[in-house]
N, C-alpha and C positions, 0 to 999 in steps of 0.2 A: 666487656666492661666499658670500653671507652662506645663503644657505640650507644650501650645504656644512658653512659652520659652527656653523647650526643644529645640525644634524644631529650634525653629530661631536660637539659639546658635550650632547646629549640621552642620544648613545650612552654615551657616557665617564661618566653621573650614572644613566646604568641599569646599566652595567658593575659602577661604586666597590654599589651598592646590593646587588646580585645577589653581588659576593664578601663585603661585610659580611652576606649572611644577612639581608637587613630586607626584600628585594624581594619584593612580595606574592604569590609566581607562586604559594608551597603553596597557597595561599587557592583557587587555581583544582581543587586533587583537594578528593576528597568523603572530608573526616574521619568515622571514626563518632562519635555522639551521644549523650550518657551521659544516663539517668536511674536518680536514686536513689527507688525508693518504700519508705517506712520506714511500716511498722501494728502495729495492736491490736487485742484484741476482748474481750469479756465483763470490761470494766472492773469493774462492777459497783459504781460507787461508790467503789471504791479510792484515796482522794483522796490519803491518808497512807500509810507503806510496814507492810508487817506487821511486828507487835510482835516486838522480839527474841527471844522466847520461842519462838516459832510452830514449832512443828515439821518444818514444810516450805518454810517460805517467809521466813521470821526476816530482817527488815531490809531485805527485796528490796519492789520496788514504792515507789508513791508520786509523784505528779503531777511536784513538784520535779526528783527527778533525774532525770524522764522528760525535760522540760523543758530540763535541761541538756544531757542526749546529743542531744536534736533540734538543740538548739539548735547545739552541737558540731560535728554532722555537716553542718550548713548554713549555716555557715564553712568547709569539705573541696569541700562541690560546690557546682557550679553549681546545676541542675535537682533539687530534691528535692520529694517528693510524700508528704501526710500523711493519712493513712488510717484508719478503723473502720469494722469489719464489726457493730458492734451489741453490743445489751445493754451499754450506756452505763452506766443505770441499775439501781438496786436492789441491795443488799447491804451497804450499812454504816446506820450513823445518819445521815450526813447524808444520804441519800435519807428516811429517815425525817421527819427536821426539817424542807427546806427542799425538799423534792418535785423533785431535780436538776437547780433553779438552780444550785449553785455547779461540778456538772460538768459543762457547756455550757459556762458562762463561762471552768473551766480549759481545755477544748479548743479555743474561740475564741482566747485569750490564747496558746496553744502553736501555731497557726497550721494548723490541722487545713483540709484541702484538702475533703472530702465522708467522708460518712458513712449508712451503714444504721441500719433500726431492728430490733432483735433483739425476741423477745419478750417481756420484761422492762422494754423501752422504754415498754411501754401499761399499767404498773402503774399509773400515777397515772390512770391515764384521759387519753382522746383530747384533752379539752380543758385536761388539766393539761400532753401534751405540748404543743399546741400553746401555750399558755404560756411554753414554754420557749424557741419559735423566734426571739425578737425577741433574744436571746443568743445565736445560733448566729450567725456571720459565717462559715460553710459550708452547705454545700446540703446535705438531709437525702434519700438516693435512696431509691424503695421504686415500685420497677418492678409487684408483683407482689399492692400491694394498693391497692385502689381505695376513695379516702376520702369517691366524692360523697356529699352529704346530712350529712357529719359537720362534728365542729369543724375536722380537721386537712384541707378540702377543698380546692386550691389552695395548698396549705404546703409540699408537697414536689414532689419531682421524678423523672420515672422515670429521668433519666438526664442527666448533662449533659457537656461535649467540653472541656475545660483546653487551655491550651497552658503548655508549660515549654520556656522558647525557642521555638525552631522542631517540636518534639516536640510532637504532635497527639494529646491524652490521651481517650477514652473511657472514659466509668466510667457504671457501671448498678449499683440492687440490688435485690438478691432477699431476702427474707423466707420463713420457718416458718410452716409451716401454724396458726394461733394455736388453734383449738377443742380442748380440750381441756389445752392451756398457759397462756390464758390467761382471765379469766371474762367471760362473755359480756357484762357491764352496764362491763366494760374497752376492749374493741373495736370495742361498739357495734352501727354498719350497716356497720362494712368488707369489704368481700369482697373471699375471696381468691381471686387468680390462680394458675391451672399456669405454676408456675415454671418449667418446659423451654419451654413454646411461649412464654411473654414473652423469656426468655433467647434464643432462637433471633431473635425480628423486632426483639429490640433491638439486639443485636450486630450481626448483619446490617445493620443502617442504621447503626450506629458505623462498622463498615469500613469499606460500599458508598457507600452513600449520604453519611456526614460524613468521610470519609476517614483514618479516625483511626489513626496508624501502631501503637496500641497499644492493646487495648480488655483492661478489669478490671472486673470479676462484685466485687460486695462483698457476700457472701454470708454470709447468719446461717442455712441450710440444716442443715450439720452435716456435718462430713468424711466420713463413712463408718457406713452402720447394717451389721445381720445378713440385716433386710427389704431389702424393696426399694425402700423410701420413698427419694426423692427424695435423695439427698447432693450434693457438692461431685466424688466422683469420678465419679458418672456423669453429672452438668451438664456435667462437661469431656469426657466419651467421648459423647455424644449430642450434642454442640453441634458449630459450626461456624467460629465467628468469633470466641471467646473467645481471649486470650491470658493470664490473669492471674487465679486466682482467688483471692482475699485470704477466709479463712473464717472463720465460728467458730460457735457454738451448742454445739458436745460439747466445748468448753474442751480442744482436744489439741493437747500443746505436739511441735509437731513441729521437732526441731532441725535440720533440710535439708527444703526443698520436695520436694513430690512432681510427678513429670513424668508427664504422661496426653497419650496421643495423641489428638487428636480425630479426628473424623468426617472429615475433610480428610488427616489423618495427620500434621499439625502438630503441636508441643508444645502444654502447655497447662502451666502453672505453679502447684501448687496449695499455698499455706503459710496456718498457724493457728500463735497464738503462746498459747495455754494458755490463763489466764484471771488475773481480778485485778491485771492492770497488770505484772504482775512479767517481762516480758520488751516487748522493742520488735524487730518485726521489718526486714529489710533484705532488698532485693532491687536489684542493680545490673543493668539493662539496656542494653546499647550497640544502637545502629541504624545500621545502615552499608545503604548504597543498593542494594549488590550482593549483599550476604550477605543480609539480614533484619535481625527482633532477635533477639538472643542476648542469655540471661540469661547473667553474666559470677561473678556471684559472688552469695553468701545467708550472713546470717548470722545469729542469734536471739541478741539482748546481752540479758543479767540487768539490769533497774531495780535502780542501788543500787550493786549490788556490778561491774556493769559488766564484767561478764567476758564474752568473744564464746565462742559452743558453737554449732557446728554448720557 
């Protein structure tokens, strides 16, 4: 009898649960999983927004209201991811003055997740960036050049694996060929790597091997040449395990990502957000168990004036 009334009383408080809606059973299907990645590239120093005057650019840019929209959009989501494809450095005075101490410290302070080095980045020289690192509270990736024998040797990383929630992030990066961009008593003994066959055995072991449901190329290559040199769109048609590739180096501000099939016939997701801070880009991915990821929305917001295009 008393176990009857177990029973009947367990059922009756699963029953009162399951019609108030609070009985855990949705918990048991597979919700999709949002991530927000929000980037930048060829900052260049941009600490402050362009002078009202500016002919192109008049009031947009500037650390501050970067700061604020990041900040904004990460009170909206859960999972957000903060990102630069390089050339951090070089183009105002204060790289001048203070050799890109105080733009590490603003992208520390804005909570920046990883970041590339453009070619721009080794203007001060290898030992003045490495200077810089003890500022960086993000990982500096550069898959594709090799620092032994120098000052910056053991400072970075070719690649490293986030989680945001249960979302298993991959991030790798690739650099420009420096000779001739940048001068030779700048870069030192660094050699470079072919950026397709590093792209290829890194990604590869983000998927395979670290199981990463999401793998991003942060790429200072350059979207698109006339040559054949190396770009961002044919990284993404010659690769394999890429899903993401965040660019910059030819500063193109593209208002909607471009979709490239890889070598697999999967997407590959290619967005550059211009140059000088003056834009922050957005890419919304959901991951559902049965579909894939699917990018869900993109957007390229104006610093400043905060207006969404694209």
């Amino acid at each position: 009898m008393l176990n009857r009334r177990a029973f009947l009383l367990k059922s009756s408080v699963a029953g009162g649960l399951l019609l108030a809606g609070s009985f855990p059973f949705s918990s048991f299907a597979a919700r999709p999983r949002k991530l927000t990645i929000l980037h930048t590239n060829d900052v260049h120093s941009r600490l402050e927004p362009f002078p009202p005057d500016d002919r192109r650019y008049g009031g947009q840019g500037g650390v501050a209201s970067r700061a604020a929209l990041i900040n904004a959009i990460r009170k909206e989501e859960e999972h957000v991811l903060l990102l630069d494809a390089g050339d951090m450095l070089q183009g105002t005075s204060y790289f001048n003055l203070y050799h890109g101490e105080p733009e590490i410290k603003a992208m520390s302070m804005m909570g920046y997740d990883a970041a590339t080095m453009g070619n721009h980045d080794f203007d001060a020289g290898l030992g003045g960036f490495a200077n810089l690192l003890p500022h960086a509270t993000f990982p500096i990736l550069t898959a594709n050049y090799s620092f032994a024998g120098t000052a910056l040797e053991g400072k970075t990383l070719p690649y490293t694996v986030l989680k945001k929630g249960d979302i298993k992030v991959g991030l790798f990066g690739l650099g420009v060929k420096l000779k001739g961009l940048v001068s030779e008593e700048s870069y030192g003994k660094t050699q470079y790597l072919s950026p397709m066959q590093v792209a290829r055995t890194v990604s590869h072991r983000l998927k395979k091997s670290e199981k990463c449901d999401i793998v991003i190329c942060l790429s200072h290559l350059g979207y698109e040449y006339d040559s054949l040199k190396i770009s961002d769109l044919i990284l993404a048609r010659e690769t394999e395990y890429i899903d993401v590739i965040i660019g910059g180096h030819t500063h193109t501000f593209l208002d909607e990502p471009t979709i490239v099939k890889n070598k697999n016939g999967n997407d590959v997701v290619i967005n550059q957000v211009g140059w000088g801070g003056v834009r922050l880009g957005r890419l919304d991915f959901y991951f559902d168990s049965k579909k894939g990821t699917k990018l869900s929305s993109a957007h390229s917001v104006i610093i400043g004036k905060q207006t969404s295009v694209g």
